[in-house]
Backbone as CSV, one residue per row, in Angstrom:
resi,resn,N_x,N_y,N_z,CA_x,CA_y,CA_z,C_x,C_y,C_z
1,UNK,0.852,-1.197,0.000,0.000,0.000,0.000,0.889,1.249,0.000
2,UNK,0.538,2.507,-0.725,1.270,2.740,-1.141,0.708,4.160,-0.342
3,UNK,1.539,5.289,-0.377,1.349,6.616,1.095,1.620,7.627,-0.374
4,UNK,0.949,8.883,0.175,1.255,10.225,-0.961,2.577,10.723,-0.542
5,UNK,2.858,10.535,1.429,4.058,11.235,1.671,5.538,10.155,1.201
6,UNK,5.138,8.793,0.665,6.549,8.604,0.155,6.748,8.755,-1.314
7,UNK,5.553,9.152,-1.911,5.831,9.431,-2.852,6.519,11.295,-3.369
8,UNK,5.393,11.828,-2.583,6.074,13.581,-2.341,7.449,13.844,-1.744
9,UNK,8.086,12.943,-1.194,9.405,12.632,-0.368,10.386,12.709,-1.209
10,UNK,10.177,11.370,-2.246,10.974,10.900,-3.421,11.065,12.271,-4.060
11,UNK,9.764,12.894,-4.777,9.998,13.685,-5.915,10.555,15.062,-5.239
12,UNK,10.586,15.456,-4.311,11.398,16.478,-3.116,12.858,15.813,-3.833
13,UNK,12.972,14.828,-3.400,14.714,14.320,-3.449,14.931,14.277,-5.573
14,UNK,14.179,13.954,-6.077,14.613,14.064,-7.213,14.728,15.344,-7.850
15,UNK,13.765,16.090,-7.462,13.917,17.617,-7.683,14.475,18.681,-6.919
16,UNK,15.711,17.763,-6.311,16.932,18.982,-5.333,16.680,19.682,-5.035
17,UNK,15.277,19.722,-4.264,14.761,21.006,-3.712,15.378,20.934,-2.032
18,UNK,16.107,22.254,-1.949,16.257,23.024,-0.492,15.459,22.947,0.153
19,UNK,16.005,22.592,1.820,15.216,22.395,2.701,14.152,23.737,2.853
20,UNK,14.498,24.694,2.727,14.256,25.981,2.634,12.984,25.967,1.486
21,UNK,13.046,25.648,0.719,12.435,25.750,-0.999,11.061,24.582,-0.273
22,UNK,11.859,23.505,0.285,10.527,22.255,0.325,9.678,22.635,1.499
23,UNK,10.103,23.509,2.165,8.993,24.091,2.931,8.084,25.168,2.712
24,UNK,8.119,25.101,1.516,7.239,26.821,1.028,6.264,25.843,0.537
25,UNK,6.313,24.301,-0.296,5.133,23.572,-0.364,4.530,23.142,0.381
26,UNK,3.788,23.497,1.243,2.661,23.161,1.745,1.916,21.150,1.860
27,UNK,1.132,20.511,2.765,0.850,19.342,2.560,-0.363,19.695,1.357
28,UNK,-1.065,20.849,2.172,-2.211,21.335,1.518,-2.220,21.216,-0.092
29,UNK,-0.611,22.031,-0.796,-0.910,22.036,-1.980,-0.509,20.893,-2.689
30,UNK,0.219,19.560,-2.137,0.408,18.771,-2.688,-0.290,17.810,-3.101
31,UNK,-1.585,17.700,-1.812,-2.563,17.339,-1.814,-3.465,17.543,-3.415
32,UNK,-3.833,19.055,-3.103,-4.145,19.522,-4.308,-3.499,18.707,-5.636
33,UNK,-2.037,19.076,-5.754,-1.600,18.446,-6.680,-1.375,17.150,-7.519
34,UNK,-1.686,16.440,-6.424,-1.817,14.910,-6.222,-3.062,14.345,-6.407
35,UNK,-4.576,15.191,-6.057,-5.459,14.965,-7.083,-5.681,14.666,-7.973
36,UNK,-5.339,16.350,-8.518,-5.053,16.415,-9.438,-4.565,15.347,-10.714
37,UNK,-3.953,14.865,-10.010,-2.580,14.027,-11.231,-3.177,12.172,-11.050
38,UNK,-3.349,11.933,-9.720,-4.557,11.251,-9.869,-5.712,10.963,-10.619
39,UNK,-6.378,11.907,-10.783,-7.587,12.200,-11.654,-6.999,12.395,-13.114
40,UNK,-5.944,12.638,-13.758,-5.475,12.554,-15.082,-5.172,10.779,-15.234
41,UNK,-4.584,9.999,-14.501,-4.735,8.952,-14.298,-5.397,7.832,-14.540
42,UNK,-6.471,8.493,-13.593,-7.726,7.541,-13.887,-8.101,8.134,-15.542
43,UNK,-8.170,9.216,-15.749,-8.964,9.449,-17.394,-8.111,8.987,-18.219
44,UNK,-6.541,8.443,-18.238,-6.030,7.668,-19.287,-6.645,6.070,-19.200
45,UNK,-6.728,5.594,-18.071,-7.221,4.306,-18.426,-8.797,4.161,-18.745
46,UNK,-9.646,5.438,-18.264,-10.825,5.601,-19.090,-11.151,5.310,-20.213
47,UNK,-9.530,6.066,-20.896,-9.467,6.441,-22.620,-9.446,4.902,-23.316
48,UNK,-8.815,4.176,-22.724,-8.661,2.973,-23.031,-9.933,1.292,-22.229
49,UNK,-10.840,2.304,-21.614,-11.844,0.980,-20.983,-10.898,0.023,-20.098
50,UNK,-10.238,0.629,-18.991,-9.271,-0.143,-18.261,-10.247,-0.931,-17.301
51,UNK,-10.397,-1.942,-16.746,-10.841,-2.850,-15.907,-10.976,-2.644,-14.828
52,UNK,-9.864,-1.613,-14.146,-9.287,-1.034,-13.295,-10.109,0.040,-13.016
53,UNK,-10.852,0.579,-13.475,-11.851,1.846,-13.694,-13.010,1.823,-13.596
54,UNK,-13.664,0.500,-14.083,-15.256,0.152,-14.231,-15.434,-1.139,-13.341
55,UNK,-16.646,-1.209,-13.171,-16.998,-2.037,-12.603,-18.653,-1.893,-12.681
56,UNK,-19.658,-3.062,-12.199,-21.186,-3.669,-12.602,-21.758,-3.745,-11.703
57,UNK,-23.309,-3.372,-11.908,-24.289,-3.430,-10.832,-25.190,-3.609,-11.387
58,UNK,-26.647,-3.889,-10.762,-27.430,-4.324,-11.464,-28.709,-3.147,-10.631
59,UNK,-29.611,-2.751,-11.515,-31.257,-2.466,-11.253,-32.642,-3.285,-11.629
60,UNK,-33.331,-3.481,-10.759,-34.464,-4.191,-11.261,-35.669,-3.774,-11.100
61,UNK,-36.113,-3.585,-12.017,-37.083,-2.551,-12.530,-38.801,-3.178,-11.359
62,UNK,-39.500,-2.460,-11.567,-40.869,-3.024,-10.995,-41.827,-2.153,-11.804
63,UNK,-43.176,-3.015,-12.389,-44.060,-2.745,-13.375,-44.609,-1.708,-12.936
64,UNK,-44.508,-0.396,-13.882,-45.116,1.053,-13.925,-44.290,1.803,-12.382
65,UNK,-43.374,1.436,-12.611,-42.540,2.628,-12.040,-41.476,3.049,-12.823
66,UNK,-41.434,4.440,-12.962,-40.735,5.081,-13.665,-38.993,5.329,-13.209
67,UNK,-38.846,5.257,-12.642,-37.168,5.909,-11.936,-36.635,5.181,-10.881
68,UNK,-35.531,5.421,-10.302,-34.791,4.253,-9.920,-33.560,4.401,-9.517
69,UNK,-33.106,4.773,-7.874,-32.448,5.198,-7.478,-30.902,4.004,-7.628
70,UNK,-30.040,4.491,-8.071,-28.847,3.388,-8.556,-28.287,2.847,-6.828
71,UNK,-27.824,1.907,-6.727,-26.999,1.395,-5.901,-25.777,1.515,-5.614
72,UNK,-24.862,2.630,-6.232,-23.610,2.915,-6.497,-23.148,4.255,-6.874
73,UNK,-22.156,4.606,-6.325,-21.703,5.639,-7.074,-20.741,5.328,-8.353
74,UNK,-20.969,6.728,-9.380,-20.569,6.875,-10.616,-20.266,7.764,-11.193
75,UNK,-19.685,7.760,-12.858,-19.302,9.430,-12.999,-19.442,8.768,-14.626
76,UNK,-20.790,8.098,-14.488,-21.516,7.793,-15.883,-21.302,6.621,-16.109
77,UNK,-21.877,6.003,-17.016,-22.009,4.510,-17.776,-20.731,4.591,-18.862
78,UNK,-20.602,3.225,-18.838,-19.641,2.717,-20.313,-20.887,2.113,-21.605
79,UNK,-20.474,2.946,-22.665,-21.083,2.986,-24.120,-21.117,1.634,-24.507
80,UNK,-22.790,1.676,-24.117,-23.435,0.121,-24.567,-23.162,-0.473,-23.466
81,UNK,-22.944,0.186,-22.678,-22.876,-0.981,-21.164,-24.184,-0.944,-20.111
82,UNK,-24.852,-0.797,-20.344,-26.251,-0.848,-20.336,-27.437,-1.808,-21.216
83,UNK,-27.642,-2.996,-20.337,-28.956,-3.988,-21.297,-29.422,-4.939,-20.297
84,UNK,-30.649,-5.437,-20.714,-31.185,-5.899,-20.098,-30.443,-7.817,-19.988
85,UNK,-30.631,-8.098,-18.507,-30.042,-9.300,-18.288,-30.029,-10.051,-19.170
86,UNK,-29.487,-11.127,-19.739,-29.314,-11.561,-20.641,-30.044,-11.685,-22.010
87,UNK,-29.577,-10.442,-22.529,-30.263,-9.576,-23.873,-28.983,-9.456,-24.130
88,UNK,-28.658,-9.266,-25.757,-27.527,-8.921,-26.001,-27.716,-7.348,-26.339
89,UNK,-29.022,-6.565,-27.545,-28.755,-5.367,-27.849,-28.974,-4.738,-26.541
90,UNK,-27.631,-3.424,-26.366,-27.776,-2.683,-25.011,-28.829,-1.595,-25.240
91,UNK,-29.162,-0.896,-24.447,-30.239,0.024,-23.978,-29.581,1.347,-24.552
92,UNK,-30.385,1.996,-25.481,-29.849,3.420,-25.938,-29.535,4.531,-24.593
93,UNK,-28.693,5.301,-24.740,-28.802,6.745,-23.526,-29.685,7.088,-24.634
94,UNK,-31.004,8.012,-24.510,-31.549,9.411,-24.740,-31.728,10.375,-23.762
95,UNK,-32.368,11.465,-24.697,-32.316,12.765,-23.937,-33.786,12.952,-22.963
96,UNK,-33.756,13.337,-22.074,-34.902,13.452,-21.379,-36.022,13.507,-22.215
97,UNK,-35.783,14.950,-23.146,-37.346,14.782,-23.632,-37.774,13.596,-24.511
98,UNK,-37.021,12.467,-24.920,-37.315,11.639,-25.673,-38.410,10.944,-25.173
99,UNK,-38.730,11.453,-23.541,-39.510,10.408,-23.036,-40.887,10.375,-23.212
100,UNK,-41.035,11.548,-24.328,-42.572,11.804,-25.002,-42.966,10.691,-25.768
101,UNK,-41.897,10.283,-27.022,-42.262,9.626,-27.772,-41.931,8.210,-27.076
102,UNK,-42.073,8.444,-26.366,-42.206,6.461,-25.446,-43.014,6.169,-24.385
103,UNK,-43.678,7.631,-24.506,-45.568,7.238,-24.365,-45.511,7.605,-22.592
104,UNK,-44.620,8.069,-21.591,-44.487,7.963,-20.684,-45.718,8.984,-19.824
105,UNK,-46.488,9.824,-20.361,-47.074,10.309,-19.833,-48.782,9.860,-19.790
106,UNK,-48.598,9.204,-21.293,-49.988,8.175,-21.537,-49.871,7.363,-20.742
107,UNK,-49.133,6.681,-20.007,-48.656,5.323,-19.083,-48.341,4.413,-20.179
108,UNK,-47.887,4.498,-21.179,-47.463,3.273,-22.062,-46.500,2.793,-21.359
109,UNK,-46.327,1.221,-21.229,-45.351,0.554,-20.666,-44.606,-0.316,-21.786
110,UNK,-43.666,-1.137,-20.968,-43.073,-2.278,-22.399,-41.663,-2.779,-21.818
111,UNK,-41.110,-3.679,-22.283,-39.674,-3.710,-22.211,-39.181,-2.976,-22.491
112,UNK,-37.907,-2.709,-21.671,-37.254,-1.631,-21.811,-36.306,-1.277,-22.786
113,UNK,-36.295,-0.138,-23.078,-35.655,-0.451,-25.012,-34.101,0.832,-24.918
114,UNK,-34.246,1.782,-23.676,-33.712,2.862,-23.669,-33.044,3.605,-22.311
115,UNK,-33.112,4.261,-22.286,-32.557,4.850,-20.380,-32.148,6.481,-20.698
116,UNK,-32.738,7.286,-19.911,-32.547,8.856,-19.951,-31.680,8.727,-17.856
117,UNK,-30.814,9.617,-17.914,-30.207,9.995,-16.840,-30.172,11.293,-16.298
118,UNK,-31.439,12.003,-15.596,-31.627,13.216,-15.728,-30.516,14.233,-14.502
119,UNK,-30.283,15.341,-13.927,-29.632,15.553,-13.274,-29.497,15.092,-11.556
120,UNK,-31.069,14.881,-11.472,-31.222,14.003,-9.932,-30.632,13.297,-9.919
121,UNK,-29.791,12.029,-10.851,-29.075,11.462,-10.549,-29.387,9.708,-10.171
122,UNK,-31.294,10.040,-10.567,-32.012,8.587,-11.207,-31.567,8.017,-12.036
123,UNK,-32.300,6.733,-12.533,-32.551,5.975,-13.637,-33.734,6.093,-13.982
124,UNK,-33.629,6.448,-15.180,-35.291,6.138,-15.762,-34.917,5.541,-16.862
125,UNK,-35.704,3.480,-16.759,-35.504,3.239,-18.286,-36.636,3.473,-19.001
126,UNK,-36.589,3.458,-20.258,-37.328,3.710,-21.374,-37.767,2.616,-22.457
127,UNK,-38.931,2.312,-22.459,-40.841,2.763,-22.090,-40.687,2.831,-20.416
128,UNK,-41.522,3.080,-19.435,-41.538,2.950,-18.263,-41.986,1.181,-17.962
129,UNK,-40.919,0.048,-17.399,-41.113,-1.207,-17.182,-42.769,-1.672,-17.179
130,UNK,-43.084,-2.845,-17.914,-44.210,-3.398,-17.681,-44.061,-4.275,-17.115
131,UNK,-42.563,-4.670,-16.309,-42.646,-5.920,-15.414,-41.269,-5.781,-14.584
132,UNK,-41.189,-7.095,-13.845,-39.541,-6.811,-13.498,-38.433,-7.503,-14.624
133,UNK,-37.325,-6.045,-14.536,-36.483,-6.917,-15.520,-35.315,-6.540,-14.735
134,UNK,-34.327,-7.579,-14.657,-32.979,-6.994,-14.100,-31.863,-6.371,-15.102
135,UNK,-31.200,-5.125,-15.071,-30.532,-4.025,-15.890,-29.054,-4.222,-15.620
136,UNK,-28.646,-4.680,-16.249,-27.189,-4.700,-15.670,-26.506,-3.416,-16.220
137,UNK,-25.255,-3.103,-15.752,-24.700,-1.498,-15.946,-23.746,-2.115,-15.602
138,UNK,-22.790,-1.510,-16.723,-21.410,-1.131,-16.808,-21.060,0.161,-16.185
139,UNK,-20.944,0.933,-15.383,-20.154,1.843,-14.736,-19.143,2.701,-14.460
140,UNK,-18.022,3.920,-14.714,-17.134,4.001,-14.469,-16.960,4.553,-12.624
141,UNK,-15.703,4.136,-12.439,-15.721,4.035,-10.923,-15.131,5.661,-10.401
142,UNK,-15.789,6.423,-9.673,-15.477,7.675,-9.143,-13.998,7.319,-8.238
143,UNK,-12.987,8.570,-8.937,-11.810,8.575,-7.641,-12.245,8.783,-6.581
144,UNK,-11.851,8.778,-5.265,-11.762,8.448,-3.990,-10.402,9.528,-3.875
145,UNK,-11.331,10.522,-3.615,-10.018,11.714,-3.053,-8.911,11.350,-1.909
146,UNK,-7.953,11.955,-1.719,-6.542,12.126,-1.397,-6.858,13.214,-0.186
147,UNK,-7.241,12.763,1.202,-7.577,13.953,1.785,-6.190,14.075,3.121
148,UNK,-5.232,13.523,3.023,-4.284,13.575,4.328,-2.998,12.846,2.797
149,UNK,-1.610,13.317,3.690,-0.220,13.746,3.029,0.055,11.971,3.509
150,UNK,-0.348,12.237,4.782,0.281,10.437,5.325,-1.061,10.072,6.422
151,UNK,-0.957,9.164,6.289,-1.929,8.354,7.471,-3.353,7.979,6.753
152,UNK,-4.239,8.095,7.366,-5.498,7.694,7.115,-5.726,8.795,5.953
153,UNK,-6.588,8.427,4.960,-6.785,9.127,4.060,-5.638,9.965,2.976
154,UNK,-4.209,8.841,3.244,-3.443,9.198,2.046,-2.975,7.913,1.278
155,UNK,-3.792,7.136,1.476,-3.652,5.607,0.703,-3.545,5.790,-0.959
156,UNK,-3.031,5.705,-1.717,-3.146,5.594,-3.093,-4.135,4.309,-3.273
157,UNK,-5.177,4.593,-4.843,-6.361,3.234,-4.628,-5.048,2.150,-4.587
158,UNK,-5.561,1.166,-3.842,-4.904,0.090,-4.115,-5.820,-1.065,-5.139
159,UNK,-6.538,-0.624,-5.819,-7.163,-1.239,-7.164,-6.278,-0.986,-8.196
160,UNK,-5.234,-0.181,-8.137,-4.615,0.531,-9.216,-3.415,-0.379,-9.619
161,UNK,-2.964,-1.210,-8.243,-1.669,-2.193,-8.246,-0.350,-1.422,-8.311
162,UNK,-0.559,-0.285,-7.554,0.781,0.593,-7.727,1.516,0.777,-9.085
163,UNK,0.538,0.322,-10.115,0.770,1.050,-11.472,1.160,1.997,-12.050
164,UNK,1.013,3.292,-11.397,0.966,4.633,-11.374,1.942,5.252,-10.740
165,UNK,2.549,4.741,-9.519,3.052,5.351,-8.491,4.560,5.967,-8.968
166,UNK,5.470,5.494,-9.937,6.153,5.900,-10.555,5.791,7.373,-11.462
167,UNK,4.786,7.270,-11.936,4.006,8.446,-12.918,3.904,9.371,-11.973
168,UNK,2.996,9.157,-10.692,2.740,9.877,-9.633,3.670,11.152,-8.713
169,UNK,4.901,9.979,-8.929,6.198,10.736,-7.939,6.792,11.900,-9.194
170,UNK,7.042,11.632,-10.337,7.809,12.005,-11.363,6.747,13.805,-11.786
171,UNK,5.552,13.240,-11.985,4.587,14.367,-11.860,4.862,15.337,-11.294
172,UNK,4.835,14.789,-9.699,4.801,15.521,-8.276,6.489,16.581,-8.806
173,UNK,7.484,15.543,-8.910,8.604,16.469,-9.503,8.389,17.770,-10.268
174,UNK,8.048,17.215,-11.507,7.775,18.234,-12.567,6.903,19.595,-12.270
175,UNK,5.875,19.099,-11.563,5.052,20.397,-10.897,5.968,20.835,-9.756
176,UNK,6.504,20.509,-8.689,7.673,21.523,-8.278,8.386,22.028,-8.809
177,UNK,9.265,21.549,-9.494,10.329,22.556,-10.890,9.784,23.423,-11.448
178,UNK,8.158,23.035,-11.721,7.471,24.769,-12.671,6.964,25.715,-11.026
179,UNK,6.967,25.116,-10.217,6.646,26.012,-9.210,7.636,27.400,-8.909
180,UNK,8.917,26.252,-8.740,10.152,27.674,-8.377,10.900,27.663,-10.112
181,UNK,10.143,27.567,-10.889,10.909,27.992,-12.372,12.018,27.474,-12.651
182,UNK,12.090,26.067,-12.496,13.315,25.183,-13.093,13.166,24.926,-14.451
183,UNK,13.911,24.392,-14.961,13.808,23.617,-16.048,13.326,21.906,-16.017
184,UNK,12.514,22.165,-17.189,11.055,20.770,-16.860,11.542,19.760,-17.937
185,UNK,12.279,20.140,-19.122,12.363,19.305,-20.146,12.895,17.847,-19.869
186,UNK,13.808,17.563,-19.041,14.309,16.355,-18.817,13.221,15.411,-18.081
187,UNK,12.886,15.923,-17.212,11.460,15.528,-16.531,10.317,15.183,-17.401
188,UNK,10.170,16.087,-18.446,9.269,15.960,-19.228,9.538,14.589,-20.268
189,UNK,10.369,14.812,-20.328,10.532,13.462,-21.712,10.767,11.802,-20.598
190,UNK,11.022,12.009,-19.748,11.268,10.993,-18.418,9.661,10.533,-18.333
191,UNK,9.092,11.622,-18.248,7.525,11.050,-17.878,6.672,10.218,-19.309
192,UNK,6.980,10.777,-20.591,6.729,9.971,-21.649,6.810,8.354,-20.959
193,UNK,8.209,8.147,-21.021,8.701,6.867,-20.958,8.047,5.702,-20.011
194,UNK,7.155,6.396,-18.671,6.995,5.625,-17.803,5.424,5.921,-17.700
195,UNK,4.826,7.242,-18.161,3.592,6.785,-18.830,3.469,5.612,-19.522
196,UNK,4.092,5.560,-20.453,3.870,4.038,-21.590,3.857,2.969,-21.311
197,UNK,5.172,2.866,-19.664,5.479,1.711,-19.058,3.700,1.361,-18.239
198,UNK,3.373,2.524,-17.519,2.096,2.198,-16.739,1.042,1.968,-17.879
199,UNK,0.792,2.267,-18.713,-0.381,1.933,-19.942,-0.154,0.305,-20.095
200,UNK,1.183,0.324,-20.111,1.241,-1.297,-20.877,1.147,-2.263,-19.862
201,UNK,1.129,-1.789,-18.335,0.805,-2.530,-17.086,-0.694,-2.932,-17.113
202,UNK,-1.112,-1.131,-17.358,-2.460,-1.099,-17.351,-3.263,-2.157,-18.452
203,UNK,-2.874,-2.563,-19.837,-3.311,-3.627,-20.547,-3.444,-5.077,-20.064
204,UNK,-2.291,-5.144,-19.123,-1.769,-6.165,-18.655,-2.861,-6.849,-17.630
205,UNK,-3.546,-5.540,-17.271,-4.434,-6.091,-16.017,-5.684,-6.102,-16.956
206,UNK,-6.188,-5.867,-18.201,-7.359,-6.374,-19.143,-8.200,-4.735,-19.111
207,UNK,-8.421,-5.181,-20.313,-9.191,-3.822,-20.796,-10.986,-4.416,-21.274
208,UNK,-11.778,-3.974,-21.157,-13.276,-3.995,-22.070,-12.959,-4.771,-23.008
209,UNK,-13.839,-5.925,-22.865,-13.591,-7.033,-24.364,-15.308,-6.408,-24.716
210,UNK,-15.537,-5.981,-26.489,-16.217,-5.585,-26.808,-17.057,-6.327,-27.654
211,UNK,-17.932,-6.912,-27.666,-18.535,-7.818,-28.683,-19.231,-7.167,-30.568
212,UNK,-18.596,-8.001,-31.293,-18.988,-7.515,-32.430,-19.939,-7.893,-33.156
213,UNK,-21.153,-7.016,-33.307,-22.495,-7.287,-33.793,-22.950,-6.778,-35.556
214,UNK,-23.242,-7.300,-36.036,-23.665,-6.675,-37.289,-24.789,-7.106,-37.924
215,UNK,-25.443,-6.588,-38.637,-26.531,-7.657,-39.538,-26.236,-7.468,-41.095
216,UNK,-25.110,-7.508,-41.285,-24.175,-7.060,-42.536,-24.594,-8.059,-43.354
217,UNK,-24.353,-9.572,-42.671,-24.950,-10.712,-43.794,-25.756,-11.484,-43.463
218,UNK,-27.041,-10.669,-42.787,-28.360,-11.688,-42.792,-28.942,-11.265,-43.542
219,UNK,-30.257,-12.267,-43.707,-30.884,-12.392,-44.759,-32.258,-11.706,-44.127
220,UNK,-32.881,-10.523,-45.296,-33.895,-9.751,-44.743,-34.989,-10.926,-44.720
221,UNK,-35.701,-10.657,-42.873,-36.648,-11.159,-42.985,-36.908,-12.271,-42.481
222,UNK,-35.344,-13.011,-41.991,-35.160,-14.144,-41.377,-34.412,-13.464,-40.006
């Protein structure tokens, strides 16, 4: 398990900062900074559907109720990761008002064909359920802020497999050097290198296997 203060320690010592100099940073702003760089983190393995990022839950609908408080926190669905239990086509996102033309105010019901996510922070699938169906959801997983330098609440995720923690310290460097106006370039091309190394970790631990659907060569009608 891995601490923010041995990582802010390291990049102190790699970036020859004066005892003098390393006390003008603050825990406060490293904190900040370490968010920060965190949260860039998590959105590269986003970019790529990292395993490491998402994770599944399920909703189960009940006949003529409209909405549907989720079981989880989130920071949105994965595209097409939304369908009904063992159904293969997933559930469209639409836009709230779509929910005219799916009869929701007539009470038209039906299997569910769709899902609007309004700002409350419901589910509403789309027609409104005519029975129970269970919804499975693909998910992406909200960071878990960085609120203490060491101790309780400076854990790096340990879902991550200390993947990062190299990226993390080297970061932490580079943003001190632009703080007191060093020179960043060596740092900069250093971090290329071990970005790529953590991406190719990050593959390592499995990415979104995507299934490929077409009706390219069926026959109309069958």
């Amino acid at each position: 398990m891995t601490q923010l203060i041995d990582l802010s320690n390291a990049a102190r010592v790699y970036s020859r900062m004066s005892a003098v100099r390393s006390n003008l940073i603050s825990n406060s702003d490293i904190l900040i900074l370490a968010n920060s760089i965190l949260e860039e983190c998590r959105n590269k393995m986003v970019e790529i559907e990292s395993n490491l990022v998402y994770s599944t839950g399920t909703v189960t609908t009940v006949a003529s109720t409209p909405s549907y408080e989720l079981p989880f926190s989130h920071t949105g669905f994965i595209e097409g990761g939304v369908s009904v239990s063992g159904e293969s086509p997933p559930l469209r996102e639409v836009l709230e008002e779509d929910k005219v033309k799916y009869g929701v105010a007539d009470g038209i019901t039906g299997p569910p064909t769709a899902f609007y996510l309004p700002a409350s922070g419901l589910f509403y699938p789309l027609p409104v359920p005519d029975a129970a169906y269970t919804i499975d959801i693909f998910y992406w997983l909200p960071l878990t802020k960085l609120t203490a330098v060491s101790g309780g609440g400076a854990d790096l995720p340990t879902t991550w497999y200390n993947i990062w923690d190299r990226y993390v310290t080297k970061r932490l460097e580079y943003e001190f050097r632009t703080i007191f106006e060093r020179d960043t370039s060596s740092v900069a091309m250093e971090l290329v290198g071990i970005e790529a190394e953590a991406i190719m970790a990050v593959y390592r631990r499995g990415v979104r296997k995507r299934r490929s659907r077409s009706d390219f060569f069926s026959v109309e009608g069958v």
